[in-house]
N, C-alpha and C positions, 0 to 999 in steps of 0.2 A: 613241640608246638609253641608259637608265639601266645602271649598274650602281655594285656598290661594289665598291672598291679597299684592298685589303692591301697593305701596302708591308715588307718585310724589312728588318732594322737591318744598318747596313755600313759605317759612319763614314763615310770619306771616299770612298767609292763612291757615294753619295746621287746624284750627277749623273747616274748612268746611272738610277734613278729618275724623273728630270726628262726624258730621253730618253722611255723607257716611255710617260709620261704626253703627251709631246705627240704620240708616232704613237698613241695610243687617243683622242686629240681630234682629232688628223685623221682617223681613219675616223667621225668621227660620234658617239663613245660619251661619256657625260658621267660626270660620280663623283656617285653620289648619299648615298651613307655612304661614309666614308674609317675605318683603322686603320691603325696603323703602330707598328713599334719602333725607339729610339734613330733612325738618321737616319732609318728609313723615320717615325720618329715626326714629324720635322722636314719631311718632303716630304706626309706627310697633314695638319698643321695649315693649311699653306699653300694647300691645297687646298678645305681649311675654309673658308676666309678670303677665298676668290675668285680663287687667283691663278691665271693659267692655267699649260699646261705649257711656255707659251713664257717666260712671264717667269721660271717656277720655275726657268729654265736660265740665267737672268741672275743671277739672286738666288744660286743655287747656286756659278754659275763667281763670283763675287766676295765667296763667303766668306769671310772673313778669319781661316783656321783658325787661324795662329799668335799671332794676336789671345789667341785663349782659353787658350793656355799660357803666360799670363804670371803671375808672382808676385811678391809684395813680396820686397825686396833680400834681405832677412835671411835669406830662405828659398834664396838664389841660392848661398850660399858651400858648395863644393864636400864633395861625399858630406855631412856634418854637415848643411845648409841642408836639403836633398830629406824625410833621412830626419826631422828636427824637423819641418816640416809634416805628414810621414805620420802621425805619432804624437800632433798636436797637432790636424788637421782629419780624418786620414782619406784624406787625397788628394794629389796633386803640384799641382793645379791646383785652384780654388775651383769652376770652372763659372760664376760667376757673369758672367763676358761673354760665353758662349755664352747663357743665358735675356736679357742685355741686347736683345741682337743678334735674336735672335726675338722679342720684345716689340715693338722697333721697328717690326720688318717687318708687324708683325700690326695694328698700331698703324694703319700706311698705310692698310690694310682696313678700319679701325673695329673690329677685336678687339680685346676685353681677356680677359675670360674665356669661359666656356661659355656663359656667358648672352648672348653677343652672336653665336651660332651658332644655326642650326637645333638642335631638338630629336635629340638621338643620333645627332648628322648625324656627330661625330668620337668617337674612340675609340684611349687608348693606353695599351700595357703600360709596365707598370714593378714594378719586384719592392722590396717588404717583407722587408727582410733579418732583421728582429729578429724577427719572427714567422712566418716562413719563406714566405711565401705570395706568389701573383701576383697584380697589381692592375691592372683594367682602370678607367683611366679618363676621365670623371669621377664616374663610379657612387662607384667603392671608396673614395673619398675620403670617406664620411659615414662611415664606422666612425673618422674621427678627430675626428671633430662638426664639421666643414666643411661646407659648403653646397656640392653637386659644381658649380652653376651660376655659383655665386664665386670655385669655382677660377682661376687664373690661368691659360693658355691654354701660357703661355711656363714657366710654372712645373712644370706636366705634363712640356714637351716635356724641358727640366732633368733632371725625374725620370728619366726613360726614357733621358736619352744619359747619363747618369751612369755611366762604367766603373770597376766599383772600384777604387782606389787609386789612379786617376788623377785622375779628379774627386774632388770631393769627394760626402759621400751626403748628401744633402735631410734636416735633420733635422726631425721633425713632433712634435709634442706629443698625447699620446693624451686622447681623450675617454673621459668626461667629466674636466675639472683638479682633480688633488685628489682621485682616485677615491682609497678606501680600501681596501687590503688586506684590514683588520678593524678592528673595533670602536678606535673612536680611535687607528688605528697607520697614517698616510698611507704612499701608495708612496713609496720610496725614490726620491730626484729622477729620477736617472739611469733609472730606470726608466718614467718619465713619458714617453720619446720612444724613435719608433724611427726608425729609417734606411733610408731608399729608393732604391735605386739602377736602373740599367740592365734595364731590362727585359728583356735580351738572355739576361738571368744566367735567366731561367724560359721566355720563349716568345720566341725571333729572329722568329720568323714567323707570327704569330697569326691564321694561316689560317681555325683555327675560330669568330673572335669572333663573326660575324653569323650563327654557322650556329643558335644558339640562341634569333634570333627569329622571332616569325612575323610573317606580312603577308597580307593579302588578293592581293595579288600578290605574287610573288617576287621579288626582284630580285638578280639572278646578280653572284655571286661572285666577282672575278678576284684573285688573288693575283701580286705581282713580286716574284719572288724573284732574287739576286742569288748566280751559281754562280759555278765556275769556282777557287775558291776550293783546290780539292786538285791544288795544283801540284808540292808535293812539296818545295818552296820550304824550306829548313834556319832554322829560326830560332836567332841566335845567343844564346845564355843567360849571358849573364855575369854574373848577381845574383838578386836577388831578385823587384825588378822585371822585369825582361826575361823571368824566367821565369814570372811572373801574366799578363804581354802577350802570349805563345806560349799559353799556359792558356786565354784569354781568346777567341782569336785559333781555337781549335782548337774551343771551346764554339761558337761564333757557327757553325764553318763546317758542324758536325755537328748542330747539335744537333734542328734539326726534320725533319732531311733523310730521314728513314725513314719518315717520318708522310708525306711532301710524294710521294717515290717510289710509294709503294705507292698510297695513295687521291687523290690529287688533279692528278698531270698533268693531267688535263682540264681544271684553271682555273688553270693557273698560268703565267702568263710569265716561261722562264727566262732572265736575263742574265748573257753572260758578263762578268766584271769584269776581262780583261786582266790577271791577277796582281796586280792592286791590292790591298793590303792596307788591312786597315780604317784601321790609325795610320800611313797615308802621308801625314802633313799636308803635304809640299811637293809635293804632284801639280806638274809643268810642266802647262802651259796646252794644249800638244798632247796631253798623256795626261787632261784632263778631258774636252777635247774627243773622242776615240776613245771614252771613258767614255760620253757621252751619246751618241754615233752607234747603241754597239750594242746602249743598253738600245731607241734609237729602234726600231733592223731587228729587236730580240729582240719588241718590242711590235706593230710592223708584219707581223711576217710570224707571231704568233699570230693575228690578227685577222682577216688573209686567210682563215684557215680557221675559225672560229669562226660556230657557228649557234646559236641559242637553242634549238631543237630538239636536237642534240648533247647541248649541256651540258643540258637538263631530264634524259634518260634518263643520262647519266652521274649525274648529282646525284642520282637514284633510286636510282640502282644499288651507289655508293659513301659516301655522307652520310645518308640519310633510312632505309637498311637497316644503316647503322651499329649492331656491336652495343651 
């Protein structure tokens, strides 16, 4: 049976995602539209692209997270090195071997951009920081005169794991180049581009994306969300950063969860995450694996009770009489 699949952004928890999706393709259910934020961004391209949920656990456990925090020497030399990139990029890290590394992999598939995808088959947030708004895409991408089907696939996924200040922010040049303010008085450069980060910063969970098309058939909803997360756990703040990554850290774990409680348990598979934190980049190998076991049994024993009949009159009763 069809359905589409929401995936929640959670850095380095993404593998209990990978879980999720291979107990929902063992009971038979396929993804026929995927969306997703930051890594749920990363676990819906893949899914784009053909991969199943067994290899997504292969692909996932041999991330090579520490890979992507690396930086030129210059930026290495202590407290002065960090905070001269912050102020020069934006970020501690570039991102750009995390969009390598998803290129690659998409690459294996035959993706490159949207145009090598079914039609609206994929879908992901990422937030417009300079003009404060939320971007789902590859739609949102024509308000910068891009062709959303030329987009870059890995480039998207980039946008949407971009956490501020750690990554660096995607920077875009607006359309049309060279717009005018007024009568012979061009924009000021700097104002020719803005900055696109993490989409986690506007919607961790973008439950609602599919809810505003139609179809001649419906095709239901499931959202993975990834709990567990209010452990009560002290974060230590010893600067400035450390306290944007508590900031960040505390956005991600709250921030859709009153919209998720009230209207949508009925399509949502919750997984616990084990106290993983999102920037746990040295998961051991027995804590990914626990990671993907219980988004498996969070996935497997939603499914057990899941009827099409169910979810139509819930999705009546809580989405379609939405005020």
């Amino acid at each position: 049976m069809k359905i589409n699949g929401v995936f929640e952004g959670g850095g380095v928890k993404g593998i209990a995602l990978a879980g999720a999706v291979s107990a929902a393709e063992a009971k038979g259910y396929t993804f026929h539209q995927v969306a997703g934020t930051s890594a749920g961004a990363i676990v819906a391209a893949f899914l784009a692209a053909g991969y199943s949920g067994t290899e997504l656990k292969t692909l996932i456990m041999q991330m090579p997270f520490t890979s992507f925090l690396q930086r030129a020497p210059i930026f290495n030399t202590r407290i002065i090195g960090p905070a001269a990139r912050l102020w020069l990029k934006k970020g501690l890290y570039s991102g750009e071997a995390l969009e390598h590394w998803v290129q690659q992999k998409l690459l294996l598939k035959g993706v490159r951009t949207f145009a090598d995808l079914k039609l609206n088959q994929l879908r992901i947030i990422a937030s417009d920081i300079s003009q404060g708004k939320l971007l789902v895409l590859p739609d949102d991408i024509a308000q910068y005169g891009i062709d959303p089907l030329k987009l870059s696939v890995a480039k998207a996924v980039r946008m949407s794991t971009s956490i501020p200040y750690f990554f660096d922010p995607v920077m875009i040049r607006k359309a049309p180049i060279g717009a005018e303010k007024g009568p012979g008085k061009p924009e000021p450069f700097k104002q020719q581009f803005v900055y696109i980060v993490d989409g986690g910063l506007l919607s961790n969970f973008p439950l609602w994306v599919f809810d505003r098309e139609t179809y001649v058939e419906r095709v239901p909803v499931v959202g993975f969300q990834l709990v567990g997360k209010s452990t009560n756990a002290m974060h230590v703040i010893n600067g400035p950063i450390s306290m944007f990554q508590a900031l960040f850290e505390t956005m991600l774990s709250a921030h859709d969860e009153r919209y998720i409680e009230q209207q949508n348990r009925f399509r949502t598979v919750k997984i616990p995450t084990l106290g993983v934190r999102n920037t746990d980049f040295n998961l051991s190998e027995e804590t990914s694996l626990a990671l993907y076991e219980s988004g498996y049994a969070a996935s497997d024993y939603y499914f057990q009770k899941w009827s099409r009949e169910m979810y139509e009159k819930q999705y009546e009763k809580y989405v379609l009489r939405r005020p």
